[in-house]
NUZABA-620483 format. One line per 5 residues: number of its first residue (from 1); their letters; for each residue x, y, z of N, C-alpha, C. Coordinates in pm, whole numbers. Layout:
N
NUM = A = X Y Z X Y Z X Y Z | ... .
//
This chain:
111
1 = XXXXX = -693 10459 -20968 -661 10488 -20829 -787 10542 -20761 | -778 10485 -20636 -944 10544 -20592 -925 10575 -20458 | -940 10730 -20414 -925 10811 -20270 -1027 10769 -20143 | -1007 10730 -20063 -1111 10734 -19927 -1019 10745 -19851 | -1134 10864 -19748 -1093 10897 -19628 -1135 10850 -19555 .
6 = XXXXX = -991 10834 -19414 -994 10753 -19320 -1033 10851 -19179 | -1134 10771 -19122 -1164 10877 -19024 -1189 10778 -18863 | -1178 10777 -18705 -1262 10742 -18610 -1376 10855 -18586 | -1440 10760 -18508 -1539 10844 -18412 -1552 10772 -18287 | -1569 10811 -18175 -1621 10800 -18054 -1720 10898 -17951 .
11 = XXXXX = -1823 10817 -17866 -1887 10868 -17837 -1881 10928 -17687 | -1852 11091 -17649 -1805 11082 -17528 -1914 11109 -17418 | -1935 11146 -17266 -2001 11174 -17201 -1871 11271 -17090 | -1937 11382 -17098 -1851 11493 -17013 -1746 11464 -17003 | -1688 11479 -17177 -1565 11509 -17175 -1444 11370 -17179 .
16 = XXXXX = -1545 11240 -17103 -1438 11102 -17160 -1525 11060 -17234 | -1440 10961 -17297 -1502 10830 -17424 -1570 10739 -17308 | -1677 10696 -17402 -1742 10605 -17389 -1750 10488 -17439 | -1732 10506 -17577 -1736 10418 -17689 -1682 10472 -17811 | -1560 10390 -17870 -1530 10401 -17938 -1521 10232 -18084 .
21 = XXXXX = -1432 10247 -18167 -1446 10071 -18257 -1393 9988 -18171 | -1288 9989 -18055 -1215 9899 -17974 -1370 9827 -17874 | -1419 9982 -17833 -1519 9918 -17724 -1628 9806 -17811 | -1669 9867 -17925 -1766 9805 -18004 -1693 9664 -18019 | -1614 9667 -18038 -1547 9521 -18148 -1537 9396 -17998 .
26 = XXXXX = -1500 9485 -17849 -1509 9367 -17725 -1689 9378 -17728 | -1731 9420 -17736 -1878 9434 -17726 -1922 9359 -17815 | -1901 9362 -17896 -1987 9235 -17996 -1920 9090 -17990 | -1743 9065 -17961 -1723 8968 -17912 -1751 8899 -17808 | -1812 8982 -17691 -1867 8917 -17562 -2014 8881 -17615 .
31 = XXXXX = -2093 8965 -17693 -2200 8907 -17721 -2198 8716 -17804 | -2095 8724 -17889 -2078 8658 -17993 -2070 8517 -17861 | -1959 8528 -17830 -1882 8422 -17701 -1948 8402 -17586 | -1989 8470 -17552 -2075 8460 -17406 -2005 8456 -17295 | -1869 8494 -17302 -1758 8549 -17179 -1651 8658 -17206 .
36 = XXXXX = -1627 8757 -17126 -1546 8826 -17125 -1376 8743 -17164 | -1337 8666 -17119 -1237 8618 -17137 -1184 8575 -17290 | -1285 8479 -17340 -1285 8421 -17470 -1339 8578 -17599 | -1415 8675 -17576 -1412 8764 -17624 -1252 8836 -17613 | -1218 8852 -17521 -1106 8917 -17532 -1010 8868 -17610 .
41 = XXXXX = -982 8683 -17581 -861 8629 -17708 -926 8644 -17786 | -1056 8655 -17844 -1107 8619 -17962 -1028 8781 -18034 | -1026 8862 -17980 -979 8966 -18055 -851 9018 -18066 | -760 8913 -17955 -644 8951 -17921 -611 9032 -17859 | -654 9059 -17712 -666 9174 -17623 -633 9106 -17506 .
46 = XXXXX = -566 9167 -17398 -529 9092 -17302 -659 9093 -17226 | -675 9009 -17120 -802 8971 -17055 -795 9087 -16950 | -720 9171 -16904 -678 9272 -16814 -779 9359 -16913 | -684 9409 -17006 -735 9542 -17086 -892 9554 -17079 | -961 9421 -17160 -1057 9385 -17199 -1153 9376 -17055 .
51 = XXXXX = -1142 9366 -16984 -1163 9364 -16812 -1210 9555 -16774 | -1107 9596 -16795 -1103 9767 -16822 -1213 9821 -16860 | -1182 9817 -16962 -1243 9876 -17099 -1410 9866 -17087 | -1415 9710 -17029 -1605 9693 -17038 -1625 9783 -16848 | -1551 9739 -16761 -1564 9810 -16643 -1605 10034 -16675 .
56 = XXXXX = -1482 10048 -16745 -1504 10160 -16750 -1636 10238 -16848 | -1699 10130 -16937 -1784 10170 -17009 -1924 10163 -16925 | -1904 10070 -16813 -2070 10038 -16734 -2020 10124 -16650 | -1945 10205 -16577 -1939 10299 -16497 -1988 10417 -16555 | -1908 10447 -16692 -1988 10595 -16758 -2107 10588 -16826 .
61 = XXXXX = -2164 10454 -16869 -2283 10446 -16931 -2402 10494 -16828 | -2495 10514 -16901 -2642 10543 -16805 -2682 10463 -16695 | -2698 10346 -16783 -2727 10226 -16783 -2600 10098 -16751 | -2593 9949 -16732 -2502 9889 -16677 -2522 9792 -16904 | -2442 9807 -16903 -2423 9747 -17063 -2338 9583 -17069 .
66 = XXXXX = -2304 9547 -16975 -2316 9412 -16967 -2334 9324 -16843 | -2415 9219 -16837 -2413 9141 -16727 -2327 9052 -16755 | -2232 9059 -16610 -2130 8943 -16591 -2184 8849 -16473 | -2139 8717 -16476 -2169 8612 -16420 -2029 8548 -16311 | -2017 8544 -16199 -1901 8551 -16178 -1872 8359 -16209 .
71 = XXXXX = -1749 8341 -16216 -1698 8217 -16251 -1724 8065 -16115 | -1748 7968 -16196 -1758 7805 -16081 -1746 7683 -16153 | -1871 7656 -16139 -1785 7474 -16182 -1819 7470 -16347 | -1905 7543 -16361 -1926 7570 -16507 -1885 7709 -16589 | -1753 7781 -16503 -1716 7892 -16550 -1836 7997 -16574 .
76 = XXXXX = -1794 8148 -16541 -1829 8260 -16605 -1921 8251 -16701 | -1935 8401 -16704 -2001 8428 -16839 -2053 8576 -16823 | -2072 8648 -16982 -2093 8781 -16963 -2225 8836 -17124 | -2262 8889 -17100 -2373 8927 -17177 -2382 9034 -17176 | -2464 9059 -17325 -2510 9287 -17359 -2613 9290 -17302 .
81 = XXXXX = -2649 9336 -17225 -2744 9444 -17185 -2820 9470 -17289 | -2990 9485 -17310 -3047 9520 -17398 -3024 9641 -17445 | -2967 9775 -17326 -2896 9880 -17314 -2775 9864 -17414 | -2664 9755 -17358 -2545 9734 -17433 -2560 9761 -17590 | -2657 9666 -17627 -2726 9614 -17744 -2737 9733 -17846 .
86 = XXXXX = -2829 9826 -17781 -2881 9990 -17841 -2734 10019 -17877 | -2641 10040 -17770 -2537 10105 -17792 -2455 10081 -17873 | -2407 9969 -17920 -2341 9919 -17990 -2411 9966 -18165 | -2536 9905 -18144 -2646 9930 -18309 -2628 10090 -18322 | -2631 10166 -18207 -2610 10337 -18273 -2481 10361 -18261 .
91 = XXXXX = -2395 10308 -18235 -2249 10371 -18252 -2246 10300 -18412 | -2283 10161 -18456 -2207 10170 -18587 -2301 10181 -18685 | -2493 10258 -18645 -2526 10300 -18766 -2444 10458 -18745 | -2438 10551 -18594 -2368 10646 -18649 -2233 10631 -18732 | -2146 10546 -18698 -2002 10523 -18780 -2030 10490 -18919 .
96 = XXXXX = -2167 10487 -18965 -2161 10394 -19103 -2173 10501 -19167 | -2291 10593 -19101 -2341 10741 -19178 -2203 10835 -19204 | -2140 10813 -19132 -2075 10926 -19122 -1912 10885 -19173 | -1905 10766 -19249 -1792 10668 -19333 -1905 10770 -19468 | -1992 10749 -19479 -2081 10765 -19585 -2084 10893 -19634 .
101 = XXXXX = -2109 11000 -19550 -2071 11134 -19560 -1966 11140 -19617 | -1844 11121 -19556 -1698 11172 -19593 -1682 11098 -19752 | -1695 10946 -19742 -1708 10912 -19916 -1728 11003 -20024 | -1903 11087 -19969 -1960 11169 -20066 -1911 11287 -20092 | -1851 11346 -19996 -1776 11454 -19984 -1595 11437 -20048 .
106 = XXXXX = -1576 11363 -20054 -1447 11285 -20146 -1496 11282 -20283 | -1625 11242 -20329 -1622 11217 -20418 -1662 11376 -20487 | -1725 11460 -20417 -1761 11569 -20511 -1599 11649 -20528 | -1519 11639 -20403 -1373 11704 -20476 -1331 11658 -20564 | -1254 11779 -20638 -1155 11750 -20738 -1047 11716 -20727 .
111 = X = -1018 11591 -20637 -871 11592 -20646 -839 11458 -20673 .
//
């Protein structure tokens, strides 16, 4: 039988989230897809939510973390921000360190 602890993290700015695994996971699907829309089914998120979620993250970010393209004869399209980019790479080396911590700390208890 083998114990791990389950933990989130998110990253806030005065007090709201910024980023949390939901934001990361539309964030790397818009990168992956190259539209907000098809990122969003790609993860199973309604195109509303997913609409939200990246709106409310370029409002609290520093910086604007994705460029959107508005839609025509060749449809939309949406992209990370080299900004976006950073953000995403330090939210999941911090999430990795800190999966990593708690492991080690599991493993020195006795239980």
């Amino acid at each position: 039988m083998e114990y791990r602890i389950k933990s989130r993290i998110w990253i806030e700015i005065d007090g709201d989230k910024l980023l949390g695994e939901g934001n990361v996971k539309l964030l790397k699907a818009i990168e992956d897809t190259g539209s907000l829309s098809k990122a969003a089914k790609h993860i199973g998120m309604s195109y509303k939510k997913a609409w939200l979620l990246v709106d409310t993250v370029n409002k609290r970010a520093k910086q604007p973390v994705t460029i959107n393209s508005i839609g025509g004869k060749g449809g939309g399209g949406a992209t990370l921000t080299p900004y976006g980019k950073s953000l995403v790479t330090t939210f999941e080396t911090i999430n990795k360190k800190c999966w990593n911590f708690l492991d080690k700390q599991l493993d020195r208890a006795s239980i």
